[in-house]
C-alpha positions in Angstrom: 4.0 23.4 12.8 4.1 20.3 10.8 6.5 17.0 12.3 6.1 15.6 8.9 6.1 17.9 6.5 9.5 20.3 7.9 11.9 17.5 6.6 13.4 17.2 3.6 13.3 14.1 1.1 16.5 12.6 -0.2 16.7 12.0 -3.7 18.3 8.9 -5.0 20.7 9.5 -7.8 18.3 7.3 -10.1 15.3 9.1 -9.2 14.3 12.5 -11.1 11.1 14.8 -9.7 9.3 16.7 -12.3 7.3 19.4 -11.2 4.7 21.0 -13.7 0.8 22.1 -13.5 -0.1 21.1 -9.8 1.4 17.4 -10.6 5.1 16.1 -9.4 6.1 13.3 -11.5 8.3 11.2 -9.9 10.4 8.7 -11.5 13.0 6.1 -10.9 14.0 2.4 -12.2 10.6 0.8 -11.3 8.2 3.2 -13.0 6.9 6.5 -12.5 4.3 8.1 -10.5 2.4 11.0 -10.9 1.5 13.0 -7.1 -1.4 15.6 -7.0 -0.1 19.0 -5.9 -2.2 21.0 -3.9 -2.0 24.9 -4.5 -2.2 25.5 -0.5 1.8 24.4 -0.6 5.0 25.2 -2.4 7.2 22.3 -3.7 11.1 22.8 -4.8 13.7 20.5 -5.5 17.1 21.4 -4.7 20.3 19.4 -4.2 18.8 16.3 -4.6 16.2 16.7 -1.9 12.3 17.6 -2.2 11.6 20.4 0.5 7.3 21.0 0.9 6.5 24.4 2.4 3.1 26.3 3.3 2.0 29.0 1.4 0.6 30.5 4.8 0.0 29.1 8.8 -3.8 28.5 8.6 -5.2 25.3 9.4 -5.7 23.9 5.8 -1.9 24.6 4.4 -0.9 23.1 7.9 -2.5 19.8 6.8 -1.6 19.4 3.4 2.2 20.8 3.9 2.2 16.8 6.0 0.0 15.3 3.3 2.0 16.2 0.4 4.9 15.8 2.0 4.0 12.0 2.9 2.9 11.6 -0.7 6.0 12.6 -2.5 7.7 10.6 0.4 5.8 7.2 -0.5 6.3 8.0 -4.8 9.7 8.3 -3.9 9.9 5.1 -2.1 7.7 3.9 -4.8 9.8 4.0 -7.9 13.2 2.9 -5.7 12.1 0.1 -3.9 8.4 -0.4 -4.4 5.8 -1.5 -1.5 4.5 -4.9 -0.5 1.8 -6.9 1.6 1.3 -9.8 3.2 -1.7 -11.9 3.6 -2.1 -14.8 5.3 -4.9 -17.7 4.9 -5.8 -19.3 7.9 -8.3 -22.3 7.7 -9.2 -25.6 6.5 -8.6 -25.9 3.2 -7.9 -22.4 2.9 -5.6 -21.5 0.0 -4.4 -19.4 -2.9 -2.7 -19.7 -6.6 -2.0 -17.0 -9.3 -2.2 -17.9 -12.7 -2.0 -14.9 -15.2 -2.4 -12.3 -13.0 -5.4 -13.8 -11.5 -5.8 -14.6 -7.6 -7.8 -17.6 -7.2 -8.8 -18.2 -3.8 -9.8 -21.2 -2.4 -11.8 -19.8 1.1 -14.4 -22.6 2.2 -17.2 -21.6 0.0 -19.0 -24.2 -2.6 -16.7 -22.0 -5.2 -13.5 -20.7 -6.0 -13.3 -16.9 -5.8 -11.6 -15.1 -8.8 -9.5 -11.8 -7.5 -7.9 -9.9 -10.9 -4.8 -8.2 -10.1 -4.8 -4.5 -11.7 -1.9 -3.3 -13.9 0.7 -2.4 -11.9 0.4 -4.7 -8.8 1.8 -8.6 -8.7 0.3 -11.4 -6.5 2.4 -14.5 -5.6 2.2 -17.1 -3.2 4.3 -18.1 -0.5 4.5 -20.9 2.5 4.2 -25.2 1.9 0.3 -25.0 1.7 0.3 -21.9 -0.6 -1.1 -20.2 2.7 0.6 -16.2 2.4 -0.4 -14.4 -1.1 2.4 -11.1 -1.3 0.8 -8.4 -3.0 3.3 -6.1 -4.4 3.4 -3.0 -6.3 4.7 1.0 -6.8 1.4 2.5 -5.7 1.1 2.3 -1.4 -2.3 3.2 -1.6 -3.1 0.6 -4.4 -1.1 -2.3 -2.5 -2.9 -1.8 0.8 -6.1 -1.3 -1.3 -6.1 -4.4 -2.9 -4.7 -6.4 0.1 -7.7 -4.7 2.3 -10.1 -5.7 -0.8 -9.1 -9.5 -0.5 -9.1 -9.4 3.2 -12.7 -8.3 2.9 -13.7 -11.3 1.2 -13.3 -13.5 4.7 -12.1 -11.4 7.8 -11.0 -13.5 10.4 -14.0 -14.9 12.9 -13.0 -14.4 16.6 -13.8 -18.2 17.0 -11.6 -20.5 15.1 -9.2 -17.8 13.8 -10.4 -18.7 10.2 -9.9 -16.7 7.4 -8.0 -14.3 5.8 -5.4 -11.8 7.8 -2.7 -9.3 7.2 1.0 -11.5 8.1 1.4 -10.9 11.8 -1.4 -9.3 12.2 -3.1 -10.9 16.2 -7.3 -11.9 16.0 -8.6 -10.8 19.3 -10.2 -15.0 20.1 -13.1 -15.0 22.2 -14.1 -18.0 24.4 -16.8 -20.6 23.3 -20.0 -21.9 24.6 -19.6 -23.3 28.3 -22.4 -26.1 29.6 
């Protein structure tokens, strides 16, 4: 038995769900989103509340009666009040601006690095030495995609602590060289 997928989803009042062809289209005042179906579960909206069941109890409707559940969830969430990461440049040096929905990153190499934001997700900078970048967006899985994608570009070293990190987020430091 599913923990996830047995509740319901509230509804806001500005939010409608469209169901049609193995897609739920969800959409509210900051967009719309469109949610892959799968045929393994049964989706109804009634009352202003999304309720996922299983067509059977094997295994695979099991998983995707949490997954789809969790989905619509996150659109829901989505087009109401929209998702957003931080990031947060530690280092020398180390800094960010966004000019026309462009990312440039300054990160200790002999170059700038140029990070173009995709349509539908907004960069800014925060902090007095342009030190946090907040990625924002509808999409969950877009946000933490691109936020992942940037943090790629310098992990944090064990070391010094440098480089780029999620906000809050504790680098495991190792101990130096001893003589």
């Amino acid at each position: 038995m599913s923990r996830v997928g047995k509740y319901p989803i509230a509804l806001p009042e500005s939010v409608t769900v469209t169901l049609a062809n193995d897609t739920a289209t969800v959409t509210g005042k900051r967009g719309t989103q469109t949610v892959p179906l799968s045929s393994l579960v049964t989706v109804a909206v009634n009352d202003n509340q999304i309720h996922v069941t299983p067509n059977a109890l094997q295994k695979r409707n099991r998983i995707m009666w949490g997954t789809t559940r969790a989905n619509l969830s996150n659109a829901v969430t989505g087009v109401t009040q929209g998702f957003e990461k931080k990031l947060e440049l530690q280092g020398v040096g180390y800094r960010a601006k966004v000019e026309q929905n462009v990312v440039i990153l300054s990160l200790g190499f002999s170059h700038d690095v140029n990070f173009p934001m995709p349509e539908g997700i907004v960069a800014t900078t925060e902090g007095d030495r342009r030190n946090v970048i907040v990625i924002s967006g509808n999409d969950k899985q877009q946000v933490g995609e691109i936020a992942s994608q940037i943090r790629a570009l310098r992990p944090p070293e064990p070391y010094r602590g440098k480089g780029v990190k999620y906000f809050g987020e504790t680098i495991l430091r190792k101990e130096g060289k001893k003589k």
